[in-house]
C-alpha positions, 0 to 999 in steps of 0.5 A: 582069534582075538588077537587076529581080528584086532587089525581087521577092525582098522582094516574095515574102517579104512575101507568104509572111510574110502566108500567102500560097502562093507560086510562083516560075517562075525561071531557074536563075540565079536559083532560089538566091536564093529558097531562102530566101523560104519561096516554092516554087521551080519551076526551069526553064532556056533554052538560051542558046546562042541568044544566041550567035547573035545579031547583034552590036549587037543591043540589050537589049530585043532580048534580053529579047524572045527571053528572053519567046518562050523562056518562053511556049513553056515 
């Protein structure tokens, strides 16, 4: 996911150059990297302990499929 959110930084600071009102809704892993954007920050955080729990194996998509449910209950 890293590598996705990488662009969405530049993304964000073009559009509040441009006056837009920015809010990002963002992992705590993340939230660092926008401090300086200008964007407002809205920090949450998913128990990752659920990852340990599953399969070995189990596949990346899998993973972000989890992540997803995770947000839409938030």
């Amino acid at each position: 996911m890293h590598g996705h959110f990488t662009g969405d930084v530049e993304i964000i600071k073009l559009l509040v150059s441009l006056g837009y009102n920015v809010i990002c809704y963002v992992l705590d892993t993340f939230a660092e990297r926008l401090k300086n954007t200008g964007a407002k920050i809205e920090v949450y955080n998913i128990d990752r302990s659920d990852f340990d729990k599953l399969p070995p194996g189990i596949s990346k998509i899998a993973i972000n499929s989890l992540i997803i449910t995770r947000l839409h209950d938030i």
